[in-house]
PLY file of the C-alpha trace (Angstrom):
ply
format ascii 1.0
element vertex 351
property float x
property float y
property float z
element edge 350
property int vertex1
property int vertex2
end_header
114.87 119.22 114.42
118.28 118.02 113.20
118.45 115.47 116.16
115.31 114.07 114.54
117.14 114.05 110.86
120.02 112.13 111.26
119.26 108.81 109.21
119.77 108.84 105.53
117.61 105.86 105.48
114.12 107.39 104.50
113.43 110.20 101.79
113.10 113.22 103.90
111.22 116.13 102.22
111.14 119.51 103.78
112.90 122.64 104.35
114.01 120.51 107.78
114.29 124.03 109.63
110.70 124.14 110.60
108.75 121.00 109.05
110.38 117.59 107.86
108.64 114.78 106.35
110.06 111.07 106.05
108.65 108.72 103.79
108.63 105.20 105.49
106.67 103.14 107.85
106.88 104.36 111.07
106.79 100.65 112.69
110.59 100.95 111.06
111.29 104.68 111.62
110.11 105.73 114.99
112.96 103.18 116.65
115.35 105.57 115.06
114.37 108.99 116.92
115.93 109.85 119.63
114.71 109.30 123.19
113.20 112.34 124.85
113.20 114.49 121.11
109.50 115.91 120.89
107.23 117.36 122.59
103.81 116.28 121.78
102.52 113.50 119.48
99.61 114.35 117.20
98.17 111.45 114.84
95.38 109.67 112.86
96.56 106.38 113.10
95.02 103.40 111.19
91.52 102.69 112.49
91.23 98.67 112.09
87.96 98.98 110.64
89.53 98.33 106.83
88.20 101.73 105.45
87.09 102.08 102.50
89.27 98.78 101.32
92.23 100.34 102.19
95.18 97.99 102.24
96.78 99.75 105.12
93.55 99.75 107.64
92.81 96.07 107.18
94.62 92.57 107.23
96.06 92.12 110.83
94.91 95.63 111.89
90.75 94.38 111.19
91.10 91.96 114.21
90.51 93.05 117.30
94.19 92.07 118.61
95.77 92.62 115.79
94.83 96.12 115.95
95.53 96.21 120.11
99.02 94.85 119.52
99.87 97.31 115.85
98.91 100.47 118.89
100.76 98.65 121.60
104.18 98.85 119.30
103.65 102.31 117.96
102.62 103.93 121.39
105.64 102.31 122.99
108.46 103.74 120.60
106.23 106.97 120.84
106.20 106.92 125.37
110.23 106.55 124.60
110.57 109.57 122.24
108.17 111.76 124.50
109.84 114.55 126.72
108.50 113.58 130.18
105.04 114.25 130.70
105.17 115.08 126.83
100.83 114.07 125.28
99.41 112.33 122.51
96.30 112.73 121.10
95.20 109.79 118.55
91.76 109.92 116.51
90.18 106.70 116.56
87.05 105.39 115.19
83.64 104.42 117.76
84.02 101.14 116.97
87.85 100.00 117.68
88.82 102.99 120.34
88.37 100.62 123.09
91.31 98.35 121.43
93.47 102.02 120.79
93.23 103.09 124.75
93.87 99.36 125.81
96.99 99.30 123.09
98.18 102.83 124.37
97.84 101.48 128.32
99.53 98.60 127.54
102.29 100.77 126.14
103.07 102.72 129.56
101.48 105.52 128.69
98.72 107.51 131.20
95.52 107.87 129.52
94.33 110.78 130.82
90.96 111.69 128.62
88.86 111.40 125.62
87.81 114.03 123.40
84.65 113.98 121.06
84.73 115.05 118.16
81.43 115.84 116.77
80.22 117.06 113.14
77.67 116.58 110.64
79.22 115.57 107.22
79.84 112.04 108.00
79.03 108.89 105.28
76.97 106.05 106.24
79.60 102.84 105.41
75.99 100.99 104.66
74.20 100.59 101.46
70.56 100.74 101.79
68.62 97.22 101.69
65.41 96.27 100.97
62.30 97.42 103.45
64.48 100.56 104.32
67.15 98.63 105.91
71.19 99.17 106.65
73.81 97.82 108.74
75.29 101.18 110.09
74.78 104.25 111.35
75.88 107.43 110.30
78.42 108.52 111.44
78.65 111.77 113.08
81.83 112.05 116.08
85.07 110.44 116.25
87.10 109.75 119.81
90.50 111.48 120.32
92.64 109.56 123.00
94.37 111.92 125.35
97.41 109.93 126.89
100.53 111.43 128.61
103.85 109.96 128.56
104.99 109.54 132.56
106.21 112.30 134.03
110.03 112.54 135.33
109.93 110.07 138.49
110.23 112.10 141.59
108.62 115.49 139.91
105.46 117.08 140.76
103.69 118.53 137.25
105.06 122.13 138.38
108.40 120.53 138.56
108.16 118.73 135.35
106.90 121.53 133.43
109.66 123.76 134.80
112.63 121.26 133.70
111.02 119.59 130.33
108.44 122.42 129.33
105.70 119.57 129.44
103.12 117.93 131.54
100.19 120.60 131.30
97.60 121.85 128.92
97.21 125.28 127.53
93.78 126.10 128.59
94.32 129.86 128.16
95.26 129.61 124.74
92.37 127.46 123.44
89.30 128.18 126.06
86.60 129.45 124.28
86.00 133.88 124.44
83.34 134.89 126.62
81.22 138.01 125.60
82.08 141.36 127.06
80.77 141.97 130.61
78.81 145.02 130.26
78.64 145.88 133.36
82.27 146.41 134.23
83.21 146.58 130.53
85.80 144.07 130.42
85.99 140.03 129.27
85.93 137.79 131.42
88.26 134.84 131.15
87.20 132.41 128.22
85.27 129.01 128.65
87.29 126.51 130.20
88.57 124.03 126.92
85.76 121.19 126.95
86.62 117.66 126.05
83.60 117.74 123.52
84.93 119.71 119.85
81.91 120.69 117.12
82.91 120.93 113.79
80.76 122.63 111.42
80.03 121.56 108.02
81.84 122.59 104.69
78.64 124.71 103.64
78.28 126.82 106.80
80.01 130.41 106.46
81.52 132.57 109.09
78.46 134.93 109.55
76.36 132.13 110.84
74.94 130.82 107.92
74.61 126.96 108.66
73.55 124.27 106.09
71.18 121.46 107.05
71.97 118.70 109.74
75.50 120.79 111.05
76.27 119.63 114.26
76.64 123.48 116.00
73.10 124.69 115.26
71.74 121.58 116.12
73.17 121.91 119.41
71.80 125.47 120.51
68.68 124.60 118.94
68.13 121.96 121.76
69.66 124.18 124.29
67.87 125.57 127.41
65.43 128.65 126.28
65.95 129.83 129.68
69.33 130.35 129.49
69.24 132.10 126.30
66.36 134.32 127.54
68.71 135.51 130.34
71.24 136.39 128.24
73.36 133.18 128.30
75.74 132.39 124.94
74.79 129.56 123.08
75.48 126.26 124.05
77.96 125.39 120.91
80.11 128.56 121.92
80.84 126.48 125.07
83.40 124.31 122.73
85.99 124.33 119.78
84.09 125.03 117.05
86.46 124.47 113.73
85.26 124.13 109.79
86.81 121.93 106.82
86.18 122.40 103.24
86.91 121.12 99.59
89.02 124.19 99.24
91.21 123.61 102.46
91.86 119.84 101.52
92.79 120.89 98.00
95.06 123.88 98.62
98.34 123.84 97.29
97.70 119.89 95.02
96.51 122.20 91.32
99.52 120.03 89.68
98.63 116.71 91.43
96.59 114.30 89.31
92.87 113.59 90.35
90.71 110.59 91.13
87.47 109.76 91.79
86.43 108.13 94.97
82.85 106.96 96.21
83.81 108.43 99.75
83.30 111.91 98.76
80.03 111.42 96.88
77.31 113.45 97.28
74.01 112.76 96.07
75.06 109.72 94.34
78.07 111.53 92.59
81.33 111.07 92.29
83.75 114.02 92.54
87.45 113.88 91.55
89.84 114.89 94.24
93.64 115.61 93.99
93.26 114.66 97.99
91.69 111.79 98.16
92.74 110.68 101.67
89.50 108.97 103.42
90.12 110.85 106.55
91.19 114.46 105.96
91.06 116.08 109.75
89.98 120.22 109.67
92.99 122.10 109.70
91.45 124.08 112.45
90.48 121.70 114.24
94.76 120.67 114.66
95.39 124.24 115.11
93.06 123.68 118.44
95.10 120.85 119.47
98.23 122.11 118.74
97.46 125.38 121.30
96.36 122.83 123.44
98.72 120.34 123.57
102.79 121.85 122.38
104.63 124.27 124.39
105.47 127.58 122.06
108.15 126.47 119.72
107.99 122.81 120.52
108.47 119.61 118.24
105.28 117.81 116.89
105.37 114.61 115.67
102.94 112.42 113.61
103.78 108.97 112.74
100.84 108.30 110.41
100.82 112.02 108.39
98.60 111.32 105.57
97.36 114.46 103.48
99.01 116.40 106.22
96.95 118.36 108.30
98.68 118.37 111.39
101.83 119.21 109.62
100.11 122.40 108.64
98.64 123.21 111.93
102.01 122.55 113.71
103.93 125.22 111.03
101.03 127.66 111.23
101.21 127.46 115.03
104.92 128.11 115.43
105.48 124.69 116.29
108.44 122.42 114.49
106.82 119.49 113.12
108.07 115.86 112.05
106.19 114.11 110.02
106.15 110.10 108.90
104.03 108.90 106.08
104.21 105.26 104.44
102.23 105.53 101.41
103.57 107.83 97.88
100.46 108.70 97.34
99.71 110.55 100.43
103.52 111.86 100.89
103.08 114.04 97.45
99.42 115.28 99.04
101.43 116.13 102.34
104.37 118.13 100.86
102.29 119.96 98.59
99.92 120.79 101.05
102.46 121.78 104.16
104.44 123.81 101.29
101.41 125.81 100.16
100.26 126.79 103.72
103.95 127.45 104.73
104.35 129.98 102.11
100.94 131.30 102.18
101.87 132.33 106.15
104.91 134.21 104.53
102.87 135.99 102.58
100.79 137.27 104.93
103.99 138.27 107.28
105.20 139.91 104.49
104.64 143.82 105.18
0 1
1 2
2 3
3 4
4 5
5 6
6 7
7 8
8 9
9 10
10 11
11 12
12 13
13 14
14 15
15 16
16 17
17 18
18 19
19 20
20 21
21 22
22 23
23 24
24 25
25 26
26 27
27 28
28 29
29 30
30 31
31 32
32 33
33 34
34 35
35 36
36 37
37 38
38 39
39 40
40 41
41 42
42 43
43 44
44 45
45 46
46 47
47 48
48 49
49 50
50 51
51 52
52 53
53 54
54 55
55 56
56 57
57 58
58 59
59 60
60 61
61 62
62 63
63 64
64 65
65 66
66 67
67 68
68 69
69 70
70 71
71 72
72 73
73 74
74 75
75 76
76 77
77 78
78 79
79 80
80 81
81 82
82 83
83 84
84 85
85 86
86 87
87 88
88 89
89 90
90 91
91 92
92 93
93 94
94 95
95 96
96 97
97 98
98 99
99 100
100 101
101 102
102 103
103 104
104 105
105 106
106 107
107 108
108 109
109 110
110 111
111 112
112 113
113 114
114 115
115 116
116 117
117 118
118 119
119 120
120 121
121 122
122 123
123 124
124 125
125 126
126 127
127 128
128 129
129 130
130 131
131 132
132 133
133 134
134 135
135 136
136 137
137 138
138 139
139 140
140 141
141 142
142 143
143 144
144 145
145 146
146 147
147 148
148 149
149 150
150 151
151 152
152 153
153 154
154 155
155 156
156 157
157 158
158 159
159 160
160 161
161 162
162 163
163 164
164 165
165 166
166 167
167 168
168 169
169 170
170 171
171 172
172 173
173 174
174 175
175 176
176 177
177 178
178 179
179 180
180 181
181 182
182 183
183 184
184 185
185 186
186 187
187 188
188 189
189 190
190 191
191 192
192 193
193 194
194 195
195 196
196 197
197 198
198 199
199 200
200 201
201 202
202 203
203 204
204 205
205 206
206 207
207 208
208 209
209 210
210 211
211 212
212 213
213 214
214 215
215 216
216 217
217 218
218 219
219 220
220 221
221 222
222 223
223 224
224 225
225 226
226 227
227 228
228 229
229 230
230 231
231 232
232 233
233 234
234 235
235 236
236 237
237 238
238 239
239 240
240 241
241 242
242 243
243 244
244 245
245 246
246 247
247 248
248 249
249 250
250 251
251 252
252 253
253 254
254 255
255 256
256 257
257 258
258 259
259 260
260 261
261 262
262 263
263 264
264 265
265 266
266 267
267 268
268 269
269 270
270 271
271 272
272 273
273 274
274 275
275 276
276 277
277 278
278 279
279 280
280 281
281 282
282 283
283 284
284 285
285 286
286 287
287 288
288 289
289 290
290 291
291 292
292 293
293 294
294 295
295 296
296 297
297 298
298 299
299 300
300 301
301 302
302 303
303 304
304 305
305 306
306 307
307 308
308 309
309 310
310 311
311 312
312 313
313 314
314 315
315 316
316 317
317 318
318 319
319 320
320 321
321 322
322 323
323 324
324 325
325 326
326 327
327 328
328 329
329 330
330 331
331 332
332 333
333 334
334 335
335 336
336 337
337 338
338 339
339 340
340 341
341 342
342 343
343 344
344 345
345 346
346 347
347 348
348 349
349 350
């Protein structure tokens, strides 16, 4: 972490020991980090599809090489920084993800999967017409680019993982848990980690309880009969399942100010938010990743940190995390949010 913290040039916020945010654009920070300095690269860069007007999605970044070329500079500095064989994951949108894995290829990095990220809760970005007409779907999964910086040349993944602690995925730490055999009375080893993630929606409760149109019931609902009849688990337990509420995006911003944005209307109304970042990822669903993807103890990085999710899932996961963020608005969302879930986890180690 202090290799990471030696310019004086941005405002870094933090307690720089186990999280450190640096408030700047990362097209000007990133060629300041050390090479080799992190482990694993977790964002939500810019999408190119000019979100909800948002300055910082649109101009260059809403044409189609624009947007190629903004990934192709950011991916680069980010292959450099890497630890050999060191991964990034990077949620896109359906729409401009083939320009985001042409950007990160073009970059030197090994694109090695994509994840889907399914859920429920999504807003059309189309106002009804006249006749019952639109001009977009609903939205209801986002891509995650799986890339992998190259490995040391002249290592086999064994090798690489042995001298840099990366190259590999954690599958025992995320796979999904099997039910108990009861015929030998143990459990069995846990689903192997799909590239397919179900996220429920804010409604649903732990117990089962799901509200209409979430993604996981909708799944075992069309699942094989058979397979359930013969004592198979449903289909959704097959993959991450992680939830998101109001509650977990406003945690820790009570003295933040509030706003109203159309994005988070429901029924026609507006509700005021203290977070009022457009595309607030489940902090569950970066806990996932983070088992996934960062040795124990490793450095996370996220050039685009917005409200901070991924901050908080690196900290709750024991992970150090690094953090850039251009816009005020979102760095005050970020620190208040990492510093309540940081010192809610001390609570709860408190004996």
């Amino acid at each position: 972490m202090s290799a990471l913290a030696h310019s004086s040039r941005p405002v870094l916020y933090g307690d720089r020991a186990r999280w450190a945010l640096l408030h700047g654009d990362s097209l000007a920070l990133l060629p300041l980090l050390p090479d080799h300095s992190v482990d694993v690269v977790l964002c939500d860069p810019p999408y190119g599809i000019s979100i909800v007007g948002q300055a910082w999605d649109g101009r260059y970044l809403g044409e189609p090489e624009g947007f190629q070329a903004f990934t192709t500079t950011w991916a680069r500095e980010v292959g450099r920084i890497l630890r050999p064989g060191g991964y990034v994951a990077a949620f896109g949108a359906p729409r401009t993800v083939h320009r985001l894995v042409a950007g990160i290829e073009d970059a030197g990095l090994d694109v090695r999967d994509q994840l889907l990220w399914l859920y429920g809760s999504g807003a059309p970005k189309s106002r009804r017409l006249e006749y019952g007409l639109g001009t977009a779907l609903k939205p209801s999964y986002e891509p995650i680019v799986l890339a992998r910086a190259l490995l040391e040349p002249g290592l086999s993944v064994t090798a690489n993982l042995e001298r840099h602690g990366t190259g590999a995925l954690d599958i025992s730490a995320t796979a999904a848990p099997r039910p108990p055999d009861e015929r030998r009375g143990t459990r069995q080893p846990g689903f192997w980690p799909a590239n397919l993630v179900l996220s429920h929606e804010p409604g649903c409760d732990r117990h089962g309880g799901c509200t209409v149109g979430c993604a996981v019931p909708l799944i075992d609902r069309h699942a094989d009969a058979a397979g359930r009849r013969l004592g198979a688990p449903p289909l959704s337990r097959l993959f991450y399942a992680a939830k998101a509420s109001p509650a977990e995006r406003e945690a820790g911003l009570q003295g933040l100010p509030r706003s109203v944005s159309q994005i988070f209307a429901s029924k026609g109304r507006a509700h005021a938010r203290a977070n009022h970042h457009p595309t607030v990822k489940p902090v569950s669903l970066c806990r996932w990743l983070v088992r996934l993807l960062a040795p124990p103890g490793g450095v996370v990085l996220d050039p685009f940190a917005g409200s901070g999710s991924l901050g908080i899932a690196a900290v709750l996961e024991g992970r150090q995390f690094v953090g850039i963020e251009r816009e005020a608005e979102y760095v005050a969302i970020a620190r208040a949010r990492i510093a309540h879930w940081v010192a809610r986890a001390e609570a709860e180690e408190t004996p």
